[in-house]
C-alpha positions in Angstrom: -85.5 -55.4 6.1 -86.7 -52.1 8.1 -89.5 -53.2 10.2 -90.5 -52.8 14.0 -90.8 -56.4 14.5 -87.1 -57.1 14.4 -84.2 -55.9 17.1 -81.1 -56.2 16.4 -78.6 -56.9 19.6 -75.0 -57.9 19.9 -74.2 -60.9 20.8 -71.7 -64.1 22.0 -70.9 -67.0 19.7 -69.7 -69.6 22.1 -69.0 -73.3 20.9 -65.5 -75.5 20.7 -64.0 -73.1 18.4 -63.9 -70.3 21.5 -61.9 -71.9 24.0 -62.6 -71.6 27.2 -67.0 -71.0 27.5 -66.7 -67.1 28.5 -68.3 -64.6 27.1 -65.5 -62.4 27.1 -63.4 -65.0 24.7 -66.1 -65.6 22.4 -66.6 -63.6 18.7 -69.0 -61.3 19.2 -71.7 -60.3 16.2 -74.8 -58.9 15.5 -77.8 -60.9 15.7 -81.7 -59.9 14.8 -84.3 -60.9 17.3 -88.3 -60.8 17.4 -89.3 -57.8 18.7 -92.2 -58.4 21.7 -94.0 -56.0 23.6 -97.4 -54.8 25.3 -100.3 -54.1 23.0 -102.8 -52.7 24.7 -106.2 -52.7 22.8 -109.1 -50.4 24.4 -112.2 -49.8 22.9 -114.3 -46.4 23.1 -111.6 -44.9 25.5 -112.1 -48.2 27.7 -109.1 -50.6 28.4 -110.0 -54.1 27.2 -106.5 -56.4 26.9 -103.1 -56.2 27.1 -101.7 -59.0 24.4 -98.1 -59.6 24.2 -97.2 -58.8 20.2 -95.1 -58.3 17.6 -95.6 -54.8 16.7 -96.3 -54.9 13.2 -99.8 -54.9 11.0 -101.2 -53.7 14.0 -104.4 -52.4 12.6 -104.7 -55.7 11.0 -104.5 -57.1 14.8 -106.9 -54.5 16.4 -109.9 -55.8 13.8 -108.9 -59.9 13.6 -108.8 -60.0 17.5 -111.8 -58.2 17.4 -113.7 -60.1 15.1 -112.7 -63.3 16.4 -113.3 -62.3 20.1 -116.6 -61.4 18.9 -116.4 -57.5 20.1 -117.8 -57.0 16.8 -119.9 -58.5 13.9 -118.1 -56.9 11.0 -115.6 -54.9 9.7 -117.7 -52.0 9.4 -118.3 -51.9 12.6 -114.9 -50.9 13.7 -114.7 -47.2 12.8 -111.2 -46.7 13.6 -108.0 -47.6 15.4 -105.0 -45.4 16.1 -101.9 -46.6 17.1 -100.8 -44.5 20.0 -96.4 -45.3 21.5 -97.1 -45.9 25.4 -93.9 -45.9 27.8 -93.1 -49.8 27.3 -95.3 -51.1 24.5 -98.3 -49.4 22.0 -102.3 -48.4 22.9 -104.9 -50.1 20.3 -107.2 -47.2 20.4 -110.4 -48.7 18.6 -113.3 -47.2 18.1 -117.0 -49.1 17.2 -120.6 -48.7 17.1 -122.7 -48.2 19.9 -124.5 -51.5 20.3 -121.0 -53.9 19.8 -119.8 -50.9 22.5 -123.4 -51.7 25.3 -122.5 -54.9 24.2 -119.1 -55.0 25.3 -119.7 -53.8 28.4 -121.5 -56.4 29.2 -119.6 -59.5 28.7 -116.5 -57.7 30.1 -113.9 -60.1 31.4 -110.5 -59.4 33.1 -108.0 -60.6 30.4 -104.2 -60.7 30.4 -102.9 -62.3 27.5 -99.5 -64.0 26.8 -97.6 -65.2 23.7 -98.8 -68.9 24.4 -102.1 -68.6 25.6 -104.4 -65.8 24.0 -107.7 -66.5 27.2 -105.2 -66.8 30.1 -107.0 -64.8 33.1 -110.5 -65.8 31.7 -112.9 -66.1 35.1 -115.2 -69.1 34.0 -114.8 -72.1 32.6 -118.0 -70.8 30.1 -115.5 -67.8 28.4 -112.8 -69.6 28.0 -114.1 -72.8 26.4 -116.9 -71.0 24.1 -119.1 -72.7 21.8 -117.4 -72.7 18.3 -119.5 -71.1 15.2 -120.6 -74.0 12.5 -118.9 -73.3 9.1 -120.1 -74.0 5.7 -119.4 -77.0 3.2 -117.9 -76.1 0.0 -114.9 -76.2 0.2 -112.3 -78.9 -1.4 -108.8 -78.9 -1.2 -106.6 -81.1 -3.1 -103.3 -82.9 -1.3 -101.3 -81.4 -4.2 -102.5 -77.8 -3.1 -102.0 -78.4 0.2 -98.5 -79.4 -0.1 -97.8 -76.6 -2.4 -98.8 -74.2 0.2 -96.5 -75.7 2.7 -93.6 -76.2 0.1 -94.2 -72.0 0.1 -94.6 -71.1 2.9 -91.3 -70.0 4.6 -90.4 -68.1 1.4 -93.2 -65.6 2.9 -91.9 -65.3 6.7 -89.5 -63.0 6.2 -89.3 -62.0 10.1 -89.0 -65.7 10.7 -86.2 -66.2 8.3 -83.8 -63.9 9.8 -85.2 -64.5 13.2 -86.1 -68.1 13.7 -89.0 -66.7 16.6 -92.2 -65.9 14.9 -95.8 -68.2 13.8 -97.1 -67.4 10.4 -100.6 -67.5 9.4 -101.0 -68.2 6.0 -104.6 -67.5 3.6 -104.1 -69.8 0.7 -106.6 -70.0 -2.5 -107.7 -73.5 -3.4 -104.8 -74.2 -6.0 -102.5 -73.9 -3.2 -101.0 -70.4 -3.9 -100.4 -68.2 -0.9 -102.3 -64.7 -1.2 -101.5 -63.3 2.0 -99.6 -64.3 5.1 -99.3 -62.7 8.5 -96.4 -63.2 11.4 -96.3 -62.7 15.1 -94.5 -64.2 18.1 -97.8 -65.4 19.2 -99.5 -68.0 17.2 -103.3 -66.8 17.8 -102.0 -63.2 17.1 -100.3 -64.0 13.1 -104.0 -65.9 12.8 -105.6 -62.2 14.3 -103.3 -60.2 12.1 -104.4 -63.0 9.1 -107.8 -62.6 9.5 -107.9 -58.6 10.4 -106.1 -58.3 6.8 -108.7 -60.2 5.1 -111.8 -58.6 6.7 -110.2 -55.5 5.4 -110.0 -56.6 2.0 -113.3 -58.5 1.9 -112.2 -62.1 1.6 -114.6 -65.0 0.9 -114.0 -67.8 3.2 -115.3 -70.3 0.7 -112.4 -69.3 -1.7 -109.0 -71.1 0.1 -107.9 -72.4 3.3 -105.5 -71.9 6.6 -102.1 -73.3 7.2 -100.5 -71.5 10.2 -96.6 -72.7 11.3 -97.5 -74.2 14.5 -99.6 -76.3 16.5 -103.5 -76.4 16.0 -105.1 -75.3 19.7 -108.4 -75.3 20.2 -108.5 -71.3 19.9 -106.6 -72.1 16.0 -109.8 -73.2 15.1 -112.2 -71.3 16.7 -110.8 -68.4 15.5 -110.8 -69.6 11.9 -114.3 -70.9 12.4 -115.6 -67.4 13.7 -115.2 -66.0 10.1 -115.7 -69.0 8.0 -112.8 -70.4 7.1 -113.7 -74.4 6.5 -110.1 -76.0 6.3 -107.3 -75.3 8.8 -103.8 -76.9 7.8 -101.4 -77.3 10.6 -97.4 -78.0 10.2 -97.4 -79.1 14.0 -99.8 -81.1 16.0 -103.5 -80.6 17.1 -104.6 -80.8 20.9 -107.5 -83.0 21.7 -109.8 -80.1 21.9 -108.8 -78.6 19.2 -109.8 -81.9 17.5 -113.2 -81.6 19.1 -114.3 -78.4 18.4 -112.9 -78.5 15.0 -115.7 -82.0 14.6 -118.2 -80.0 16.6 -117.5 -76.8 13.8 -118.0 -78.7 11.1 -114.2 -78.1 10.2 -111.5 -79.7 8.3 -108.6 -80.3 10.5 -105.2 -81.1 8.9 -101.9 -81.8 11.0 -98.6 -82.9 11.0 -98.4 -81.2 7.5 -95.2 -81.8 6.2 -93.5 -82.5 2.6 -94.9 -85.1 1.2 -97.4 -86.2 3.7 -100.2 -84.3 6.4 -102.9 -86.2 8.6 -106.6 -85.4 8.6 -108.2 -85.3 11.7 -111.9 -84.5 10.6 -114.0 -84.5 8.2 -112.3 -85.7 5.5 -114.4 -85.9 2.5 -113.2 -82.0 1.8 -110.0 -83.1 1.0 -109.4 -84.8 -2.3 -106.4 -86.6 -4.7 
């Protein structure tokens, strides 16, 4: 697989089988490892963020993290992104409209992102925990569909499979098939990457639903909410604010989903038999 998300290092096999526990005794092998590094996006020439990524789909990145930051109301309002090489990571050069640009520099905040925690550095309580946007009703999801999605989803993470270290972000229609899926080392980026790749490609939000590889956080699902998307499947647990603002949203919130069984934390009625 030739992509820039993956290393590959040497390394140690060490267990029972090596004798004494030195690295100098043990087999040593190749190994493939999540790539990681500084992405920093600016906007009109101006540094906004510096987000610890996976480098790949990084166009997709730019316009989902700025979409779901709110830096812009559209796709069409991002007229361009280069990816520049900077000494230790890549630039995010973006480029949008005037008024999501006066905008911008308005509502600027200092913001230092991490693999874990996509509003670390956020200097209010009021930015970080931002009102979530109300989503429609019409969607409905059926468990079979659901699980379907799930049973398919590590047959698309190839950067997963071959390095155990990255969160997918899955966009599945409402029979359960998988259309596209997105990975990163950070869980909020894959959803970014997920969501820029969509925007692209003009994707109705009323037509599937989410399942990302991880844990549902609060920002899960206000990202998801912030284009749409009514149903957000998780394989891990949800947080208690996630729960909240996924009630407050109007949002399906799914959990826990494994084979053959998934919790619902709200609204309910959208999934059915």
């Amino acid at each position: 697989m030739s992509t820039s998300g993956v290393v590959a290092v040497d390394q140690w096999q060490l267990g029972k089988d090596s004798g004494r526990v030195s690295a100098q005794a043990a087999p040593r092998a190749s190994d493939h490892i999540a790539a990681e590094v500084p992405v920093a996006m600016s906007y009109n020439r101006h540094a906004h963020v510096v987000m610890m990524a996976t480098p790949d789909d990084l166009e997709d990145f730019g316009l989902g993290f700025s979409l779901t930051e709110g830096i812009i109301g559209g796709a069409e309002d991002l007229l361009g992104t280069k990816v520049l090489p900077r000494e230790g990571g890549v630039e995010l050069a973006m480029s949008i409209t005037e008024p999501w640009y006066d905008r911008l520099q308005t509502q600027r905040r200092n913001l230092t992102g991490r693999t874990g925690c996509g509003l670390c550095g956020a200097e209010r309580i009021e930015q970080a925990l931002r009102e979530p946007a109300p989503v429609g009703n019409q969607v409905r999801v059926s468990h079979r569909a659901m699980q379907r999605a799930l049973s398919d989803i590590t047959a698309h993470q190839p950067l997963q499979s071959i390095t155990g270290a990255t969160h997918g972000a899955a966009w599945c229609d409402l029979s359960g098939e998988i259309v596209a899926l997105r990975e990163d080392v950070g869980r909020h980026n894959a959803l970014d990457k997920l969501i820029g790749h969509l925007a692209r490609e003009g994707f109705d939000s009323q037509a599937g639903f989410v399942l990302v590889s991880s844990r549902a956080s609060y920002e899960m699902v206000y990202k998801a909410a912030a284009v749409g998307m009514e149903v957000l499947v998780a394989v891990s647990a949800p947080t208690t604010l996630a729960v909240d603002f996924a009630q407050r949203s109007g949002m399906t919130l799914v959990g826990f989903a494994r084979p053959g069984r998934h919790n619902i934390y709200t609204l309910p009625e959208r999934i059915e038999d």
